[in-house]
Backbone as CSV, one residue per row, in Angstrom:
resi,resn,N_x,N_y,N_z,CA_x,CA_y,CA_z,C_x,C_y,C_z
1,UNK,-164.056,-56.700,181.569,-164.722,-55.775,182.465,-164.206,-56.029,183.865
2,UNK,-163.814,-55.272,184.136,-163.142,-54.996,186.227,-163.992,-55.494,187.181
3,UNK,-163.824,-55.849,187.930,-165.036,-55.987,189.182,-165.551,-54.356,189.830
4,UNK,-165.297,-53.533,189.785,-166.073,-52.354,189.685,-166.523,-52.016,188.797
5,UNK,-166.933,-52.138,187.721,-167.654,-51.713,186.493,-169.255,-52.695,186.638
6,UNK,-170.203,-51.921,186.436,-171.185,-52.080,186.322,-171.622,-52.418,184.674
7,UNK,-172.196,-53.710,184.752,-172.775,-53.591,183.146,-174.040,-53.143,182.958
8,UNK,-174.406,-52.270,182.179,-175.423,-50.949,181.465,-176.620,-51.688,181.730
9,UNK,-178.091,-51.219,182.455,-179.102,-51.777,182.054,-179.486,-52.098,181.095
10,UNK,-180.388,-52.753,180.979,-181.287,-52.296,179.801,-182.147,-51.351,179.811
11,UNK,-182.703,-50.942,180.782,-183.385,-49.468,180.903,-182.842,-48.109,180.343
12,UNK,-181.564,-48.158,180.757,-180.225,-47.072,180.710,-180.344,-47.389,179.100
13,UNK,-179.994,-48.524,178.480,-179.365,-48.896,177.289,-181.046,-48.317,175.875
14,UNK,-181.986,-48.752,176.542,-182.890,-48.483,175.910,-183.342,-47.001,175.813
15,UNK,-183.175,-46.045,176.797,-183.209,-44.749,177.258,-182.114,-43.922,176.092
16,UNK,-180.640,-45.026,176.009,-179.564,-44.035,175.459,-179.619,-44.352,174.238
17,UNK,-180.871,-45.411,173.099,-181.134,-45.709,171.850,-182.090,-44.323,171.756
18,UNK,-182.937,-43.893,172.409,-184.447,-42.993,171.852,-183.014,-41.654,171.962
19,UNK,-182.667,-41.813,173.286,-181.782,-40.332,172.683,-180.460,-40.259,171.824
20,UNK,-180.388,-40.888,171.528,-179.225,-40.955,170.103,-180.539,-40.637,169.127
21,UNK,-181.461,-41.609,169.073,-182.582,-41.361,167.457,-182.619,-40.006,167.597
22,UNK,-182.930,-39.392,169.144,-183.212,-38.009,169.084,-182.438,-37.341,168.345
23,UNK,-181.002,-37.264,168.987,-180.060,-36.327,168.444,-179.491,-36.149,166.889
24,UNK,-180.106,-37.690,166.525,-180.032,-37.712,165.106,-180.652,-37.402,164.195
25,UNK,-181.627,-37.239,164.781,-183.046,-36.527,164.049,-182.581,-35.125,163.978
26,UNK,-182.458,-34.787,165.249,-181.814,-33.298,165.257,-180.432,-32.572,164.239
27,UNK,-179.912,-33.690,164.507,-178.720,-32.658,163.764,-179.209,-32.990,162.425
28,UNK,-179.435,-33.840,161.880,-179.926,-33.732,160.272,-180.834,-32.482,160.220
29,UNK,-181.986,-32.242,161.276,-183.158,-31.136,160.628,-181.796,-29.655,160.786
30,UNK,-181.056,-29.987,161.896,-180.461,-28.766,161.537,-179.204,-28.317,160.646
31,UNK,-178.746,-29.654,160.125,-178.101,-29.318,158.822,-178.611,-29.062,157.384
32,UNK,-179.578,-29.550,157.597,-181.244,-28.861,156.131,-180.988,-27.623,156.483
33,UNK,-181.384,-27.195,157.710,-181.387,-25.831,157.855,-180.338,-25.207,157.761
34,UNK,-179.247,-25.578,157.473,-178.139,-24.537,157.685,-177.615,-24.684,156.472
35,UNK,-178.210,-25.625,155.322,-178.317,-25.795,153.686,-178.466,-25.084,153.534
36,UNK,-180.389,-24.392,154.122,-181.517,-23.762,153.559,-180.476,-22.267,153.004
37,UNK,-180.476,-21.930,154.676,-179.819,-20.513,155.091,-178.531,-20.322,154.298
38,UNK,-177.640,-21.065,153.927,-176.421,-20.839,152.579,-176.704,-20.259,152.005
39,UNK,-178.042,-21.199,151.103,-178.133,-20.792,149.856,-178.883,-19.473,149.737
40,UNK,-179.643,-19.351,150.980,-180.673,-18.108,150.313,-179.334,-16.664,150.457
41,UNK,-178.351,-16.797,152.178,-177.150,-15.927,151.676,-176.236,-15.613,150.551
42,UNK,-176.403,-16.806,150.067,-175.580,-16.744,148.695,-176.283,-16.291,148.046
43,UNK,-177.463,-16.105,147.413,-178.588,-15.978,146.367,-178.899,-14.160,147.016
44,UNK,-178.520,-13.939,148.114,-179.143,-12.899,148.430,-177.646,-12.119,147.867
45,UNK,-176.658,-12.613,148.290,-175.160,-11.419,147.990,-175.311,-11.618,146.364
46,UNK,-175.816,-12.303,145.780,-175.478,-12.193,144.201,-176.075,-10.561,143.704
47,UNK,-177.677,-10.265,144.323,-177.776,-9.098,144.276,-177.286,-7.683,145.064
48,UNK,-176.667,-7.717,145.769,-175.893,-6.584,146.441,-174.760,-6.528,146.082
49,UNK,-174.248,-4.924,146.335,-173.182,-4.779,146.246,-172.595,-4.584,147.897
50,UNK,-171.253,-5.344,147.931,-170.172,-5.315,148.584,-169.739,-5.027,149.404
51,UNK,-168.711,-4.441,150.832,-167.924,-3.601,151.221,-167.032,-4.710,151.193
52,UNK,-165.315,-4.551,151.485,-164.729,-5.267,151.664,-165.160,-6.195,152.994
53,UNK,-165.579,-5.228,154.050,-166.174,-5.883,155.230,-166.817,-7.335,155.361
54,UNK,-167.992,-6.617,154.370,-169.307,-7.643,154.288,-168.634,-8.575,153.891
55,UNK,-167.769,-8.986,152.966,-167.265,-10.022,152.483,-166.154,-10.793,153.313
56,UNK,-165.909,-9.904,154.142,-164.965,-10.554,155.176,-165.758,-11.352,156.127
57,UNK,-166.803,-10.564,156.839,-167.566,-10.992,157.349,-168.591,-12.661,157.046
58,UNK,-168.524,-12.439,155.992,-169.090,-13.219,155.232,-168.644,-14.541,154.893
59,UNK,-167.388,-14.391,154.741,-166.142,-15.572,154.467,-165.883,-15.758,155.782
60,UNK,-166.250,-15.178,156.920,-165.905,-15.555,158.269,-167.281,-16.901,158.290
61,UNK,-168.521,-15.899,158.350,-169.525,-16.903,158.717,-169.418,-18.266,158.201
62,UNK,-169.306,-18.171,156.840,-169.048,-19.276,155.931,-167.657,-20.611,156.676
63,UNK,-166.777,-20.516,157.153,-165.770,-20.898,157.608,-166.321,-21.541,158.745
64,UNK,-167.196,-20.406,159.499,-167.759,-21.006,160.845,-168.665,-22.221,160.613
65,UNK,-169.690,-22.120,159.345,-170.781,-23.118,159.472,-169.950,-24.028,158.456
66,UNK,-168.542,-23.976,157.804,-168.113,-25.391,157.061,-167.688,-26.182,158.164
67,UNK,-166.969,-25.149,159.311,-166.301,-25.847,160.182,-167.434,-26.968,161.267
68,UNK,-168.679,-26.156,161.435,-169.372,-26.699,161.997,-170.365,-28.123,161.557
69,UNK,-170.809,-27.855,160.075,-170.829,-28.810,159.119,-169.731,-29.913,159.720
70,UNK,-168.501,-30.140,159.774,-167.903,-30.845,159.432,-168.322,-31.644,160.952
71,UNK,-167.948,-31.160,162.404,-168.299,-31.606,163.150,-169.896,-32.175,163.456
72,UNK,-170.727,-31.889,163.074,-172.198,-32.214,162.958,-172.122,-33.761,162.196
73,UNK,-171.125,-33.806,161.109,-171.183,-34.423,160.221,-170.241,-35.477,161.252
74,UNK,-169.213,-35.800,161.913,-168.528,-36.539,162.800,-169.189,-37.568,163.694
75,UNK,-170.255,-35.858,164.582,-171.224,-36.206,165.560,-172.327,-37.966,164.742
76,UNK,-172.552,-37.461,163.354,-173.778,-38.241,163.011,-173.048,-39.521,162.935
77,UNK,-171.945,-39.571,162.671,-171.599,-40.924,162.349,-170.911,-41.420,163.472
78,UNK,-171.073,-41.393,164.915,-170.534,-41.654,166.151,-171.747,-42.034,166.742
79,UNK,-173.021,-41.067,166.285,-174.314,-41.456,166.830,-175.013,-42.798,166.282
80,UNK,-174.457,-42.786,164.912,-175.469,-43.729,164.165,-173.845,-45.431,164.651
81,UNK,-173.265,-44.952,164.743,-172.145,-46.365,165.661,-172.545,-46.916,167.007
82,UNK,-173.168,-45.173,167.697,-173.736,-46.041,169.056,-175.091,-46.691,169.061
83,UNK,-175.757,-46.240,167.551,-176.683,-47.351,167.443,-176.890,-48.106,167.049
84,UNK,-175.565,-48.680,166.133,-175.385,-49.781,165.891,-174.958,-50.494,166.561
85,UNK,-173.920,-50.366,167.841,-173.664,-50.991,169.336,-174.758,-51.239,169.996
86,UNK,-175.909,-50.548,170.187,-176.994,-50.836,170.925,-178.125,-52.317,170.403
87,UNK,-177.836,-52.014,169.098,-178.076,-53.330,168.295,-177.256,-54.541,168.010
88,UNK,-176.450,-54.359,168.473,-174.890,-55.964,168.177,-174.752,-55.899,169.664
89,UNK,-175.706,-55.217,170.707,-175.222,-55.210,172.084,-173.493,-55.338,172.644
90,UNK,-173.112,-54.221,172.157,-172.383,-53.401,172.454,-171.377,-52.682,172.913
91,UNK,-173.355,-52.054,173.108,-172.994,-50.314,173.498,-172.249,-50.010,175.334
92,UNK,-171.547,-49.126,175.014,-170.896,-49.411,176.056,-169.487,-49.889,176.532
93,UNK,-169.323,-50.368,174.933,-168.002,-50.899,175.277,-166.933,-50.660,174.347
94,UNK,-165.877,-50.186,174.602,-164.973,-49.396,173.689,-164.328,-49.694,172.446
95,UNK,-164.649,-49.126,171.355,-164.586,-49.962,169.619,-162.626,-49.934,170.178
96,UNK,-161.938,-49.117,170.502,-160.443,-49.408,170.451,-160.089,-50.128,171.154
97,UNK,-160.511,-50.325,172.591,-159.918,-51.518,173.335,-160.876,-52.551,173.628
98,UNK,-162.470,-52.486,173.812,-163.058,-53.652,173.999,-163.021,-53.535,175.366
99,UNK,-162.348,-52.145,176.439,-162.920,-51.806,178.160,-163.960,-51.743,178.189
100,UNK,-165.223,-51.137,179.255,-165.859,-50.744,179.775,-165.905,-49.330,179.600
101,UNK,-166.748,-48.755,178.581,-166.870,-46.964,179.090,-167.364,-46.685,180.070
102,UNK,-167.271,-45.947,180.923,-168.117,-45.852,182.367,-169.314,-45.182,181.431
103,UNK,-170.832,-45.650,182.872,-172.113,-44.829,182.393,-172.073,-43.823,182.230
104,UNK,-171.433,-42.977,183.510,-171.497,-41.407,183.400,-171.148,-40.768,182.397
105,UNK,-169.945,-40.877,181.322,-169.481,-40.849,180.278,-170.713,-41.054,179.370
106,UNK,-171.265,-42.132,179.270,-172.104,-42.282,178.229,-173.543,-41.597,178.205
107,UNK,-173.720,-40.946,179.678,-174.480,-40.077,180.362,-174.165,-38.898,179.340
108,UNK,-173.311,-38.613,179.752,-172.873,-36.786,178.987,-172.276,-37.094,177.639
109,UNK,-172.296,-37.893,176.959,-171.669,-38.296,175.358,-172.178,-39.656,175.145
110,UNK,-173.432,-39.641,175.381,-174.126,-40.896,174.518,-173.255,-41.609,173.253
111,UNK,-172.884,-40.729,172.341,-172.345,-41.651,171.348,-171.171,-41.330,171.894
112,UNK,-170.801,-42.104,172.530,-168.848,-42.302,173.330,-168.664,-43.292,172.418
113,UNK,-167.594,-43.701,171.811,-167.229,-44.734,171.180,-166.500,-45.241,172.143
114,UNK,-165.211,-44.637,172.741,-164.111,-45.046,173.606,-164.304,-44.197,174.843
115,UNK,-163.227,-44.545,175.778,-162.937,-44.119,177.000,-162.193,-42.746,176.983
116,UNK,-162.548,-41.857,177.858,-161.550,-40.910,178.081,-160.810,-40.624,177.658
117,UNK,-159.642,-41.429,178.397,-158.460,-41.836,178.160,-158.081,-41.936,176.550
118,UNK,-158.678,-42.959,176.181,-158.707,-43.373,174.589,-158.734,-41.723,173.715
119,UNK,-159.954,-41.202,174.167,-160.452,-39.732,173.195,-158.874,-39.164,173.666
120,UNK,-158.584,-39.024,174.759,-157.578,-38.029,174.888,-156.051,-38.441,174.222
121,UNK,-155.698,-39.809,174.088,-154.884,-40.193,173.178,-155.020,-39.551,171.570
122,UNK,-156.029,-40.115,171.045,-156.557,-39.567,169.295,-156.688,-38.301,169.496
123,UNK,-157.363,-36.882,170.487,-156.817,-35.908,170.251,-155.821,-35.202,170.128
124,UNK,-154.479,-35.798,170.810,-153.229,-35.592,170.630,-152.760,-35.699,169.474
125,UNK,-152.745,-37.285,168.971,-152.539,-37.283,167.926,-153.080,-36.661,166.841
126,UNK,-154.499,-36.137,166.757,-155.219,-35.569,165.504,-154.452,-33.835,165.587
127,UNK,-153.689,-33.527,166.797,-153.769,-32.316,167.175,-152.106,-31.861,165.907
């Protein structure tokens, strides 16, 4: 850690455990829900008939909520890491290099695993 880096309260640190539980709570109730809503679309097109449209349309939506599924599904397991950092005390500090994430960062992306920098490396490469 730098001599400008601040290490995380515990206030801050305890604040960014209830809102991770939050967000985790959340995206699970809203991937139930976006189960729920599949199946009853699917169950509902078994009785209708068709246009090519609807089915385009349809295979669009579907694409949108796998794609979104998949990220929800990313999100949970980045959330449930920063709370396992908050518990091995941590949080805060970057699983690839072992820097300092700044707060503000962990302000607007609670479950930050890494730095900036770091995310913007692995998106390149994932790209």
């Amino acid at each position: 850690m730098s001599a400008h880096d601040t290490p995380l309260s515990p206030t801050f640190i305890a604040a960014q455990g209830a809102r991770l539980t939050l967000m985790r709570e959340e995206l699970i109730a809203s991937g139930g829900a976006a189960i729920r809503e599949e199946t009853e679309l699917q169950q509902d097109s078994l009785h209708e008939s068709q246009g090519s449209g609807d089915d385009a349309q349809k295979t669009t939506m579907q694409d949108n909520d796998a794609a979104l599924f998949v990220r929800n599904r990313q999100r949970l397991v980045a959330i449930d890491r920063a709370l396992q950092k908050i518990e091995e005390g941590t949080y805060g500090v970057s699983d690839e290099s072992g820097e300092p994430i700044p707060q503000a960062r962990l302000e607007a992306v609670p479950e930050s695993l890494c730095t900036v920098a770091e995310e913007s490396v692995r998106e390149q490469q994932d790209a």
